[in-house]
C-alpha positions in Angstrom: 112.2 123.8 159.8 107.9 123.3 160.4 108.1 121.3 156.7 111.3 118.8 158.5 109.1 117.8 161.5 105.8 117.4 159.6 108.5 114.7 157.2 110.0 112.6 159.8 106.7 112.1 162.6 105.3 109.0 159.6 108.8 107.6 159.0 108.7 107.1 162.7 105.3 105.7 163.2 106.4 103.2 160.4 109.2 101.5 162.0 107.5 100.4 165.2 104.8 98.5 163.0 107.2 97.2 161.2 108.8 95.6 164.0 106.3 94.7 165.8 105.2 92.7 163.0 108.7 91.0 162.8 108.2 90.0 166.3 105.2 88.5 165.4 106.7 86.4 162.5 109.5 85.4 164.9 107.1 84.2 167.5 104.7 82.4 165.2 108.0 80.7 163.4 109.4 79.4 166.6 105.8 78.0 167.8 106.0 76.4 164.2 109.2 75.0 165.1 108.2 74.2 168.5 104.6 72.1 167.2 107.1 70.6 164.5 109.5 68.8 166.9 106.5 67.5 169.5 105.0 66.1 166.8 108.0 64.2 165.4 109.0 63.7 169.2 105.0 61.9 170.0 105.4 59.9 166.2 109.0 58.8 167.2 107.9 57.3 170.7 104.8 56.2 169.6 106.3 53.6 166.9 108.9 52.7 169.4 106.0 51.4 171.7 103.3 50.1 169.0 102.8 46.4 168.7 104.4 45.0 165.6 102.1 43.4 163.5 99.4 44.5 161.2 96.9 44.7 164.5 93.9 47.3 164.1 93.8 51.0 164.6 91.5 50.6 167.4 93.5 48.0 169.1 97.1 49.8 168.5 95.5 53.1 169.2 93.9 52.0 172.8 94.7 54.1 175.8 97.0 53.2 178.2 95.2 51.4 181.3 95.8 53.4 184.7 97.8 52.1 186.9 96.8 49.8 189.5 98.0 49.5 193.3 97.4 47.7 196.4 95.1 44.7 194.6 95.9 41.0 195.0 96.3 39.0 192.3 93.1 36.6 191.2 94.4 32.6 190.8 92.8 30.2 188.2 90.9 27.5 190.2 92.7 24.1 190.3 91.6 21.1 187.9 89.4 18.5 189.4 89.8 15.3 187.8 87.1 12.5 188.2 87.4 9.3 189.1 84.4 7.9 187.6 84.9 9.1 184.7 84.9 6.4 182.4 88.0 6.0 179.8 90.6 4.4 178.2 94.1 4.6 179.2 97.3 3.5 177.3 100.3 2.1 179.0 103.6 2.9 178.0 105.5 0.4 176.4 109.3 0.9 176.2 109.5 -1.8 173.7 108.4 -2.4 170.1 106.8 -5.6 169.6 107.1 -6.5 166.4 104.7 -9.4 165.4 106.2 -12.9 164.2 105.4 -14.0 161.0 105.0 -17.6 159.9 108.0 -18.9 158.5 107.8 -20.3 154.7 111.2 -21.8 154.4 112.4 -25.7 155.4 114.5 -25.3 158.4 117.4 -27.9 160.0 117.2 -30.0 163.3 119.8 -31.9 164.9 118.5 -34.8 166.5 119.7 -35.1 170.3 119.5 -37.5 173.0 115.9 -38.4 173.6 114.5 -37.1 170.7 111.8 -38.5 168.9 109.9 -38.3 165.3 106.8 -37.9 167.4 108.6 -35.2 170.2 109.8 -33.1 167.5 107.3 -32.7 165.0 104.9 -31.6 167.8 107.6 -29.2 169.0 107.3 -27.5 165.2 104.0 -27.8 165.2 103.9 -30.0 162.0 103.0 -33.9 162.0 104.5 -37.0 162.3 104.0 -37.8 159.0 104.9 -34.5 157.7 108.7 -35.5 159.5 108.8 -38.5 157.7 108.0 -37.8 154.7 110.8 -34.4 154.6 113.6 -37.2 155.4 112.7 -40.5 153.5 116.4 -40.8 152.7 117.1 -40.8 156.2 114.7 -42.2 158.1 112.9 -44.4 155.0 109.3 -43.9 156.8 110.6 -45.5 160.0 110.4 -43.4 162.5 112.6 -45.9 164.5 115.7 -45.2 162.3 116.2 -41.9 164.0 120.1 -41.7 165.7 121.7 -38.6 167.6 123.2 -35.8 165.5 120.7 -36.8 162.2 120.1 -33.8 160.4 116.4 -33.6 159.8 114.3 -31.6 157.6 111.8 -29.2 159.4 109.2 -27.8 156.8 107.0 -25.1 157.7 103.6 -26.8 157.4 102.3 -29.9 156.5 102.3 -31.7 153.3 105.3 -33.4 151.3 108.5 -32.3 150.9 109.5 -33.5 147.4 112.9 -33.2 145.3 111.8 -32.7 141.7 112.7 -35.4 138.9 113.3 -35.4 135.5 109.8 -35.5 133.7 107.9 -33.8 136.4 105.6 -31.1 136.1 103.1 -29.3 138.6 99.5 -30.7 137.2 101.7 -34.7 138.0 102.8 -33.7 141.0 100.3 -32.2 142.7 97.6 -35.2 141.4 100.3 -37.6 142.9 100.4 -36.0 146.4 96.6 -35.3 146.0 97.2 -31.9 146.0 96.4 -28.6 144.3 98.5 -27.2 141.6 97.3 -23.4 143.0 98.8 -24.3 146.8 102.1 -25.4 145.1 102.8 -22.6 142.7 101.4 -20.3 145.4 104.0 -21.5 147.9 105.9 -18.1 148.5 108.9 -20.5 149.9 108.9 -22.4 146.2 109.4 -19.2 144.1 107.6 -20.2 141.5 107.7 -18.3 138.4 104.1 -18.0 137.1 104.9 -17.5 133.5 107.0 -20.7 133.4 105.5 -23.1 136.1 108.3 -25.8 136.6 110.7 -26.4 138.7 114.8 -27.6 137.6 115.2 -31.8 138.2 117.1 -32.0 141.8 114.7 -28.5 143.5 113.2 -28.7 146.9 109.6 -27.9 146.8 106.9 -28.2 149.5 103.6 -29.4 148.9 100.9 -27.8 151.1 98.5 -30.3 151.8 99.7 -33.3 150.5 100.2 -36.6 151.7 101.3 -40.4 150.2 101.0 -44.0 152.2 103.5 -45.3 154.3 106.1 -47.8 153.4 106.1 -49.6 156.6 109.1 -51.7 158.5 107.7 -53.9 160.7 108.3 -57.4 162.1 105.8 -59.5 160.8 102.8 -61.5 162.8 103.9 -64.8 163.4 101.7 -67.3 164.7 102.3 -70.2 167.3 101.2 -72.8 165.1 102.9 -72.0 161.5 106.2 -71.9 160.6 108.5 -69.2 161.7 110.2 -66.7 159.7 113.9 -66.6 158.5 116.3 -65.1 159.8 118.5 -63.6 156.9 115.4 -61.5 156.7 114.3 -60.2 159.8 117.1 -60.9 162.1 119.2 -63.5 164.2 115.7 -63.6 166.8 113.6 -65.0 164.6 112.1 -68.3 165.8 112.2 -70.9 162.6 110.0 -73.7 164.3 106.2 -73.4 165.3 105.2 -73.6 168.9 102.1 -74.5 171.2 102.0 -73.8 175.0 100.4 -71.0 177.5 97.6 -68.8 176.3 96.1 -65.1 177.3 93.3 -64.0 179.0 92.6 -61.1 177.0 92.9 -58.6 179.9 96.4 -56.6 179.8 98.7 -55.5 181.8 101.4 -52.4 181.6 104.6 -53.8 180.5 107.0 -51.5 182.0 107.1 -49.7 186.0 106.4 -46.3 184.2 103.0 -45.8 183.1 103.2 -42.4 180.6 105.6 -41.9 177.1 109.0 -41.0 176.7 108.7 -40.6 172.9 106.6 -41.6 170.3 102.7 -42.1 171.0 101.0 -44.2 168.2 99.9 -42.9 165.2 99.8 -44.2 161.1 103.8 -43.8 160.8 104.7 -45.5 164.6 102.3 -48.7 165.1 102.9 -48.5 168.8 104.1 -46.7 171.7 107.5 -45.8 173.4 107.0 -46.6 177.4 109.2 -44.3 179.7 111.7 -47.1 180.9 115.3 -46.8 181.7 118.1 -48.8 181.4 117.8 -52.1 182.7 114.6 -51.4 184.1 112.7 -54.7 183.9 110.1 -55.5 181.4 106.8 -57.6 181.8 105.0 -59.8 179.8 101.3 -57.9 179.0 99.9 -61.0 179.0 100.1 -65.0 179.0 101.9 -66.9 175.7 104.5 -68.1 173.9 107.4 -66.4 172.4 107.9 -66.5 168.5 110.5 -64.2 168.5 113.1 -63.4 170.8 116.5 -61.9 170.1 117.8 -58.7 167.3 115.8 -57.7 164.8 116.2 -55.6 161.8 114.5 -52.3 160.7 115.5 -50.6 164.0 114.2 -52.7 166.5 116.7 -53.8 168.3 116.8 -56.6 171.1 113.0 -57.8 170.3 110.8 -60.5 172.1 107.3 -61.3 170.6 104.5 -62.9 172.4 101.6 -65.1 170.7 99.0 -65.4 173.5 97.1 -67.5 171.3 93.4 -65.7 170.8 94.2 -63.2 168.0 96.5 -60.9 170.0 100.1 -60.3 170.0 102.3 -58.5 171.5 106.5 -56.8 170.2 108.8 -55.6 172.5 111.9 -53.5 171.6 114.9 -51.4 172.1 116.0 -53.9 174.9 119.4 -54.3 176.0 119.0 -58.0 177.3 116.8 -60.5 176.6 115.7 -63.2 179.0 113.4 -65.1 177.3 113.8 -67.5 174.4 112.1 -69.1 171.0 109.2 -71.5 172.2 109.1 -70.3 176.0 105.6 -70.1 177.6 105.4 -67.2 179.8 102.7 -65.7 182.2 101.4 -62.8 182.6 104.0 -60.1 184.7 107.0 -62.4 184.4 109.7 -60.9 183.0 111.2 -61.2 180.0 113.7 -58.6 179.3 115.5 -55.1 180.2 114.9 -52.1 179.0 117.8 -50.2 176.8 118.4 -48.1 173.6 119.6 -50.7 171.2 118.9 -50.5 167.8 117.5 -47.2 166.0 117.2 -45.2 169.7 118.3 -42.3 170.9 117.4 -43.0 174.4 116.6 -46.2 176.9 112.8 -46.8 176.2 110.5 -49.5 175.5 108.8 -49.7 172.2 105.5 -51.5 172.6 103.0 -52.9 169.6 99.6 -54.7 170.0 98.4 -56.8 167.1 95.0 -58.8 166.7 94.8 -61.0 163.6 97.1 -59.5 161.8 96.1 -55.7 162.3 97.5 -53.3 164.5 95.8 -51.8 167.7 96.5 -48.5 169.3 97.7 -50.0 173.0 96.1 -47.2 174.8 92.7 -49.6 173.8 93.6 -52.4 175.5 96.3 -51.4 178.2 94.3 -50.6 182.2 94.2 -46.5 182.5 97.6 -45.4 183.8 
């Protein structure tokens, strides 16, 4: 029995440490398990809440600011804008304006009531001459021959507009129009090919800068004192027998009511000027003389009268619908001798007026009183 109870008292004493270091493991497991799941709880919120982007530690890391009550809200001051200061400003345009560009290419007009050579070319800005010379085979350099619904040639700047013949070449052409072989080949409206600089016979070209002389219709001067002139010529008012009678004074007078232009002013292609007048209205001898011509006349005229006053000076007046004056008839100065009209090459009642002095022409704005 004593050697039983000294056996069993250790066996005793050995379970209690036993379990009370199993209780130990247990408790330090669980606060293992415990630490394990705060931590993945605190990594599992915190990426949910991080700023994405490759920010910083410091800045993803930075502690929460504490909460803030009862404070207003700050506001940004307003913007003051100055008046004086100085600056451009740009308007709004709802449009697109797109520049114009000068044309190169010969345009068509059709000639309407009250047109003239003179009216027209200014209205292209081109000249007189430059008209002329783009419709020779219409007009013939008589700027009278113009007639409603004419289809004129309108080039876009001055010089000559020339159909090319057989024979021609650039260097002849240009020296003809005394122009420059580099302003015709250079001509975008030509289209001229620069390795082969000619044109086909029967091609339109335009010749910047050129220009030729005039091949002129005109009744001639005819003096009181000579023979006249014929009338298979110049037409049935031709006065065939010479005459003496009343001379001028040398001071002129408007020959028409109206005092300003209805068409043509005077320049190197129109020796004269086309006087506002309607039909019928009267017309006025400019001066003392005798009449040397007095009834149609060709190149365009029309109803004519022309006055000799018998110092160098004469004076043509055309387009009329009526004449009243006749061959040999001395007339004063103001007395009538016609009405106004549109015959011959017209495309509205006018009066076509010409001064001559031995022979020449004179621009009548020179010799007629200030309107």
């Amino acid at each position: 029995m004593p050697a039983s109870v000294v056996g069993n008292t250790p066996h005793k004493q050995a379970s209690s440490g036993e379990r009370l270091a199993a209780w130990i493991a247990w408790i330090a497991a669980l606060a293992a398990v415990c630490l394990a799941a705060y931590l993945g709880w605190q990594r599992l919120t915190g990426s949910q809440t991080r700023p994405s982007g490759n920010l910083p530690v410091a800045v993803a890391q930075a502690p929460t600011q504490p909460r803030q009550e009862n404070i207003t809200p700050s506001h940004l001051p307003g913007i003051r804008q100055s008046s004086s200061i100085a600056g451009l400003s740009r308007r709004a345009l709802p449009h697109t304006k797109i520049p114009e560009r000068p044309s190169v290419e010969v345009r068509t007009y059709t000639v309407t009531a009250g047109d003239s050579v003179f009216e027209i070319a200014a209205a292209f800005n081109i000249k007189p001459e430059t008209l002329l010379w783009a419709n020779y085979d219409l007009l013939n350099d008589n700027p009278d021959m113009i007639s409603l619904g004419m289809q004129l040639n309108i080039p876009p700047v001055d010089g000559v507009y020339y159909k090319w013949q057989q024979g021609d070449t650039v260097e002849s052409v240009a020296g003809r129009f005394e122009a420059k072989v580099e302003d015709i080949l250079g001509w975008p409206g030509n289209h001229a090919d620069l390795t082969n600089p000619t044109f086909e016979p029967g091609t339109w070209v335009m010749v910047p800068g050129g220009h030729r002389e005039f091949r002129q219709w005109i009744i001639p001067v005819i003096p009181r004192g000579q023979a006249g002139v014929s009338k298979s010529v110049y037409g049935a008012g031709a006065c065939e027998g010479s005459y003496e009678g009343a001379y001028g004074s040398g001071a002129f007078i408007w020959p028409a009511g109206n005092h300003y232009l209805s068409g043509n002013d005077y320049w190197s292609g129109h020796l004269g000027i086309d006087i506002a007048a309607g039909e019928g209205a009267p017309v006025y001898a400019a001066d003392s003389g005798v009449v040397v011509f007095a009834g149609w006349a060709t190149g365009g005229y029309g109803y004519t009268v022309v006055i000799d006053h018998g110092n160098g000076y004469q004076t043509l007046y055309a387009h009329m619908n009526q004449i009243a004056a006749s061959c040999g008839r001395s007339v004063g100065q103001g007395g009538i001798i016609g009405y106004a009209g549109s015959t011959g090459n017209s495309t509205g009642a006018h009066l076509h007026f010409e001064v001559r002095y031995q022979g020449g022409f004179v621009n009548p704005w020179y010799v007629l009183p200030a309107p």
